[in-house]
N, C-alpha and C positions, 0 to 999 in steps of 0.2 A: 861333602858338607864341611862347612869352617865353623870351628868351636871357638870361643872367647871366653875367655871369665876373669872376673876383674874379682877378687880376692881379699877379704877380709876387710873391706869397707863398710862405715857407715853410709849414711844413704837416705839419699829424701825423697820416699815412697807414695805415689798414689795423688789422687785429686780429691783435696787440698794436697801436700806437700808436707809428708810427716817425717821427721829424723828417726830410723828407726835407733830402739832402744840397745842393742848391739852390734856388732859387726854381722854382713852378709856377707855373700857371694852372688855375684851376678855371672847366670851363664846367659850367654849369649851365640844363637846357632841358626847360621846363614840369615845375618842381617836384623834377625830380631831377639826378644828377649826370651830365652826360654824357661827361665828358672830364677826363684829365689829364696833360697835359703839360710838358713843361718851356717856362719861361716863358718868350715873346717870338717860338714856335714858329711862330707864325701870328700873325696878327693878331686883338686879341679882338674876339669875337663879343655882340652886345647892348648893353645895360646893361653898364658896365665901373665896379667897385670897384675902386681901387687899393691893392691888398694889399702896395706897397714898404713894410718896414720892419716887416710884422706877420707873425703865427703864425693860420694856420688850425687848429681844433681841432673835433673834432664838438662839436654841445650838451651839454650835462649834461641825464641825466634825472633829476627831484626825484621818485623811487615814492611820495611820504607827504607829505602837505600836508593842514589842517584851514582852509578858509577862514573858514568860521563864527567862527574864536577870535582873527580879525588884531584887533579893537577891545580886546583884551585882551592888547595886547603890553605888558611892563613891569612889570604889576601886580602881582606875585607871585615870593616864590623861597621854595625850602627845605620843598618840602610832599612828601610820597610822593604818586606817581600817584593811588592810591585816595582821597587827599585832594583832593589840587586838582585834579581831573578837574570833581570837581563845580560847579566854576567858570563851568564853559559850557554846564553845563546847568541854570538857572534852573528853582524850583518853577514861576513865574509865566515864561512865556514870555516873549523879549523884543519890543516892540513896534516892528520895523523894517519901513520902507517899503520897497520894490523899489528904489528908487536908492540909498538907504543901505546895501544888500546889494551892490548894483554898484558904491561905491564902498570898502566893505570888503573885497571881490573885487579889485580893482586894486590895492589895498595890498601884498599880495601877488604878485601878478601883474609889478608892477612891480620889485620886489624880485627876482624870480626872474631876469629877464631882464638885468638890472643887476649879475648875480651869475654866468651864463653857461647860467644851464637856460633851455632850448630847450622841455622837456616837461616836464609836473608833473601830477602824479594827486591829484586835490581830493576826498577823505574827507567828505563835506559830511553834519555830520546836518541832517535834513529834517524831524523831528518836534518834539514830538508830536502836532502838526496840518502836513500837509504842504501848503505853498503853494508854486504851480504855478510864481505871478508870483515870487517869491524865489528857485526854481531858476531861469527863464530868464533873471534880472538877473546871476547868475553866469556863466553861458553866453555872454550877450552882451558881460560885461566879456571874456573870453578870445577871444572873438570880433575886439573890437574892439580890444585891445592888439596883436594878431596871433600868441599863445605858442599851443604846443600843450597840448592842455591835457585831461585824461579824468578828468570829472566822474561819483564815483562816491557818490552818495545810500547815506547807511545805512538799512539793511536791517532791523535787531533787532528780535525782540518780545515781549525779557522785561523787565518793570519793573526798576528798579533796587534795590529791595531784593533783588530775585531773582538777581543778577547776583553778588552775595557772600556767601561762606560768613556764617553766623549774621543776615543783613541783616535777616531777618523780626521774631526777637529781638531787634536791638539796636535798627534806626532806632523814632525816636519815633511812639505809633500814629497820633497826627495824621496821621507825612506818611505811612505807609503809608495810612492812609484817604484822602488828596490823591491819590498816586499811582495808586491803584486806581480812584478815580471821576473822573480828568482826561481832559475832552475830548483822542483821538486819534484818527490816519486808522489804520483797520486795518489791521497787516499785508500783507494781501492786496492791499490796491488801493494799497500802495505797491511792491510788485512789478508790477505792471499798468502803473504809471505806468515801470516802471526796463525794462521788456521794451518800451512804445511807445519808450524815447530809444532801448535798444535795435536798436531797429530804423529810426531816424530819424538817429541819431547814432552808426553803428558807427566804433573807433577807427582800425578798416583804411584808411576810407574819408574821413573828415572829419575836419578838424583840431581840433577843438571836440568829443570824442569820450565817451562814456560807459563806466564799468567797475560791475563789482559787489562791493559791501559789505558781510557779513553783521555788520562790527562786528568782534566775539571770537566764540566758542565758549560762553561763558557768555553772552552774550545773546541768546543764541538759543536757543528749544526743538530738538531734535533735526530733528522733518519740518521745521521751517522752514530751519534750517539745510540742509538737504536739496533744500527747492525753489530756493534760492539757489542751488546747485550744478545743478539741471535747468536754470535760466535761462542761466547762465555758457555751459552744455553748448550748450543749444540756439540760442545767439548765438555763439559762440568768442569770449565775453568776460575779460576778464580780469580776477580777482578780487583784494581786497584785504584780509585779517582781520587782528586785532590777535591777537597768539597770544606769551606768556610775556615779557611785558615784564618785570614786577618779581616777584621771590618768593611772594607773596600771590597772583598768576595760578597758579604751581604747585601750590601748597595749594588754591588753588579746585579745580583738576584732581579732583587726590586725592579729595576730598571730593566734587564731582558727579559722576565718570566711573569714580572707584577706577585712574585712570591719569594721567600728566603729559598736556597739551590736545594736542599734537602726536602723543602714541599713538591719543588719541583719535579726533583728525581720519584720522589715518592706518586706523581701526578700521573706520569710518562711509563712508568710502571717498570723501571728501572730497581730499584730496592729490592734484596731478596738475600736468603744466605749465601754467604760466597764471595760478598760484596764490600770492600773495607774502603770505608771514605774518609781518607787520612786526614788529621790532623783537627776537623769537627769542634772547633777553641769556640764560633761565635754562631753557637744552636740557642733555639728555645723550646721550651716546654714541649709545644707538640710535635717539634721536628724531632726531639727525642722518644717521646710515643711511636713515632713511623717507625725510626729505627728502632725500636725493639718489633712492632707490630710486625716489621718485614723480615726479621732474622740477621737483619745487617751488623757487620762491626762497625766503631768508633774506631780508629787507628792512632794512638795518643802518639808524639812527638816532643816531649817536654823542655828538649835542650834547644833542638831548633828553634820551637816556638818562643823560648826566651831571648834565645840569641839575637832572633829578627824581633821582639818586641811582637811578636801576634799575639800575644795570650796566653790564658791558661785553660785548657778545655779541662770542661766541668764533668770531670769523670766520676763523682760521686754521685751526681746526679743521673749518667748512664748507669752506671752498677746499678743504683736504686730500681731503676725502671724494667731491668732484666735486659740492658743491652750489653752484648760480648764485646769488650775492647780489648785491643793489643796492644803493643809497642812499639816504636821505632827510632833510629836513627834520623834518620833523613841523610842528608849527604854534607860529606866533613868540609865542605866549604861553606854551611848554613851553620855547621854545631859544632866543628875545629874537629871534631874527632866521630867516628861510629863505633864508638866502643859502647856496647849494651848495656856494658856495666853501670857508668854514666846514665846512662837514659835508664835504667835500672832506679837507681841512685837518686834521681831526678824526680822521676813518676812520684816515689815515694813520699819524699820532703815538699815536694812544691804546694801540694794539695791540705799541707795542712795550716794554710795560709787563709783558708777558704773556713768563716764559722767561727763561731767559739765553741760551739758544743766539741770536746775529742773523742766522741761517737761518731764523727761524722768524717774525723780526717782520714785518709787513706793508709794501708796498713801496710808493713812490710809482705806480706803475705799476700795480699791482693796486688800488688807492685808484682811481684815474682808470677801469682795465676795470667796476669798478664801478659808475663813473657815469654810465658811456656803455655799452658793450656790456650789463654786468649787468643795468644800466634797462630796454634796450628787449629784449632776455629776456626777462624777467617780464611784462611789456604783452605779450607775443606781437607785438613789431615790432622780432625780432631782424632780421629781413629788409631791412628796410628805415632802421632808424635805428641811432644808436649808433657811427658808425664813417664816415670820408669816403674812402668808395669809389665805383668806376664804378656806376651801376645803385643807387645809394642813394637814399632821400630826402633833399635837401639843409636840412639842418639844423645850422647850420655857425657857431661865432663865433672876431672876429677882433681879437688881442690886441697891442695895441703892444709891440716889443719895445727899445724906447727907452726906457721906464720902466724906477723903480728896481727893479720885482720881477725881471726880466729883465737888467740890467745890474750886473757884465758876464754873459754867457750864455753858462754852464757849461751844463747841463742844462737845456733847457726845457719838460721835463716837470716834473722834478722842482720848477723854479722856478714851473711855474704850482702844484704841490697846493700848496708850502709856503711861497711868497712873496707869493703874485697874492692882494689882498684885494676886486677889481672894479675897480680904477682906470685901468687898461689897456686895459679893453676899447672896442675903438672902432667895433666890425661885430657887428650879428646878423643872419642869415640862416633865418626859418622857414619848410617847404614851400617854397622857393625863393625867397622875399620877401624883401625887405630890411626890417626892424624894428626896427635901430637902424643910424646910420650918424653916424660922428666924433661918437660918444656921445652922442646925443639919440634918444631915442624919435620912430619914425616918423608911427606910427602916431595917436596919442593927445597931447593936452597935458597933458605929464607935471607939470608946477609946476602948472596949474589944478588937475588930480586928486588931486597933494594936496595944495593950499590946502583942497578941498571935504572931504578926509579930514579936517585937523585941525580943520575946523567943526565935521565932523558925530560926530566922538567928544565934543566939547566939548557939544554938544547933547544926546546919549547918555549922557552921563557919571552924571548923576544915577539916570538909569533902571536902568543897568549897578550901578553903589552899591547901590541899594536892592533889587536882586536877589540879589548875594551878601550884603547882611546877612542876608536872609533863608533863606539858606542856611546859616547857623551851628549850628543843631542836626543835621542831614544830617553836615556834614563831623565833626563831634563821633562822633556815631555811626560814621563810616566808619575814622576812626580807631584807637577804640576793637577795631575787627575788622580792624585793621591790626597794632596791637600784639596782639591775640591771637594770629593767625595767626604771629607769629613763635617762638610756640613748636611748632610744628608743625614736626616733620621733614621733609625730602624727602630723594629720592632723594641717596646718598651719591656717586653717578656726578656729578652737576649740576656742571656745568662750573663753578667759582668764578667769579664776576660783581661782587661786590666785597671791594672789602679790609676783613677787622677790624679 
């Protein structure tokens, strides 16, 4: 049995998230929390962290991350989604080795941890030829950095002209004739492969854990959409769809379903807990109903979705209604960075843009139930993570409160959503581990990893170039059914998302 106790810390206790009023002691034994006490009670047990002078806080959980797009941090701003989507998905596939995957895996990873997420759910597309060696280079980096981490493979199997209203008419026939005759792994035996992690890597049970991805609702045909939801069923997995990020998602609705995508989901009988349909910016009233009626999460993203202009999803109005939201990054070529803190940071301020009543603007404190209890919610590990209690998984960082974010310290909730940019932090603790300690990564040599990043994008770089030039009639075309779609009505309920 391995003992831990982090030592004479303050500490933000329980659901809500309370500062306790003196120093504790967290013991910690084999992986969870066993005790807490007030500190110097006893003498500590184990391994002893010395928490004088810091703030325990549970992890941040990141629900949305895209590793596949870290090589592409920086390159782009000012595109709508249905534009620069196409970015990271090259006609010609990119040609990366397995360690180049594991080293743009860490990019990430490293960032996450440095930022205060403890967990982070990796969106990873896998196509359109799925290699087996590229998924287990991902897996191994979250392995060997020590984060937890629920690696979830997309799933879709509609081409992407099919994916958008008029895409058959508009993209040029070339690439529909590319698209339609490009070597891919079928459907089928990319579910085969997402049911064996399944069952190799459940997130109950392994820290290194797998979820399920169908992508959107427009990527998918109906039965596949379908068998996505039997797999989730038949594993108690926890699923992750993209569902009404920007306007042009609604209009897809209408026009494939003759309903906004969340009626639809809700129709198909898709909605249930377990279920977090990212990013949720352009709902209405009843589609908010469903989602609470089903159990589903809202999956907020507030940096991405400004960065690409989708919106502001009306999270006052989820909370209102008793639906669980989380948070996320999304991926640091949508929002420059996946630091949680940021998106932390974000959630908070954006929403009180929304009203004049300041009853109604979002609270440092619902921002933070977000990131932590709201996250592990939606994974289905409300149980166990999101919160530093008796009988938890300890998953736990520890924040100097001698810096200037903290000094002096008024509020130190509110000082970490609005003040704490990562500089403070000096302890992370995952699965009971230590993984960082007086700010250096434990686990991994974090300067070697990314000396070998900024090589191997440099070496990349031409490859990456000559793949979006070649994408310049695609995005041409995507646009083109971007501007049209704007003259399409929707639903007059549609929560306003942004400003004229």
């Amino acid at each position: 049995m391995t003992t831990l106790t982090v030592a004479n810390c303050r500490a933000l206790l329980g659901t809500p998230a309370k500062m306790t009023p003196a120093p504790v002691d967290i013991v910690i034994r084999d992986r969870r929390i066993a005790d807490i006490r007030p500190a110097g009670a006893r003498p500590p047990d184990g391994t002893v962290v010395d928490g004088t002078g810091r703030m325990a806080t549970p992890g941040l959980v990141n629900g949305h991350n895209h590793s596949h797009e870290n090589f592409q941090k920086g390159r782009h701003e000012n595109m709508p989604l249905e534009v620069w989507s196409n970015l990271n998905r090259p006609l010609t596939p990119w040609n990366f080795t397995p360690r180049q995957v594991y080293i743009r895996t860490m990019i990430g990873a490293v960032e996450s941890l440095r930022t205060g997420a403890t967990t982070m759910v990796d969106d990873l597309i896998v196509g359109p030829v799925l290699r087996p060696d590229h998924v287990e280079a991902v897996l191994q980096a979250y392995e060997d950095i020590g984060i937890r981490a629920l690696l979830a493979p997309g799933m879709n199997d509609q081409p992407l002209m099919d994916t958008l209203p008029y895409g058959r008419e508009t993209f040029p026939p070339e690439v529909v004739k590319h698209l339609e005759s490009q070597e891919k792994t079928p459907p089928a035996d990319i579910m085969a492969f997402v049911r064996t992690l399944a069952k190799e890597r459940h997130p109950k049970s392994r820290r290194v854990g797998t979820a399920a991805s169908p992508s959107a609702p427009q990527r998918c045909t109906e039965p596949h959409l379908l068998a996505v939801r039997r797999l989730a069923d038949d594993f108690d997995l926890p699923v992750v769809i993209h569902v009404h990020e920007t306007r042009l998602q609604v209009v897809t609705g209408n026009l494939f379903y003759g309903a906004p995508m969340v009626e639809y989901l809700h129709r198909i009988g898709f909605l249930r807990p377990g279920v977090s349909l990212i990013h949720v910016v352009w709902v209405n009233p009843r589609e908010i109903d469903m989602l609470a009626e089903s159990g589903a999460t809202a999956q907020h993203n507030p940096v991405s979705n400004l960065s690409l202009a989708s919106g502001i999803c009306p999270v006052r109005a989820l909370l209102d209604a008793g639906v669980n939201v989380s948070l996320g990054t999304d991926s640091c070529a949508s929002s420059f960075t996946i630091s949680m803190l940021k998106t932390l940071n974000a959630a908070a301020l954006v929403h009180k843009i929304r009203g004049d009543a300041p009853e109604s603007w979002l609270t440092a404190g619902e921002a933070f139930a977000a990131a932590t209890m709201g996250g592990a919610t939606a994974l289905g590990l409300g149980d166990a993570l999101g919160a530093i209690e008796v009988g938890r998984t300890a998953d736990i960082t520890l924040w100097r409160l001698d810096g200037i974010a903290f000094t002096p310290l008024g509020d130190p909730l509110r000082q970490l959503v609005y003040a704490e940019s990562g500089q403070d932090l000096d302890a992370v603790i995952v699965d009971g581990e230590i993984v960082m300690r007086d700010g250096r990564l434990t686990r991994i040599d974090e300067d070697a990893i990314l000396a070998e990043a900024r090589e191997t994008y440099e070496a990349l770089k031409p490859q990456i170039d000559d793949a979006e030039a070649g994408l310049a009639s695609v995005m041409a075309a995507c646009r083109t059914i971007y501007d049209r779609c704007l003259d399409h009505e929707i639903a007059a309920d549609t929560y306003p998302a942004r400003l004229r």
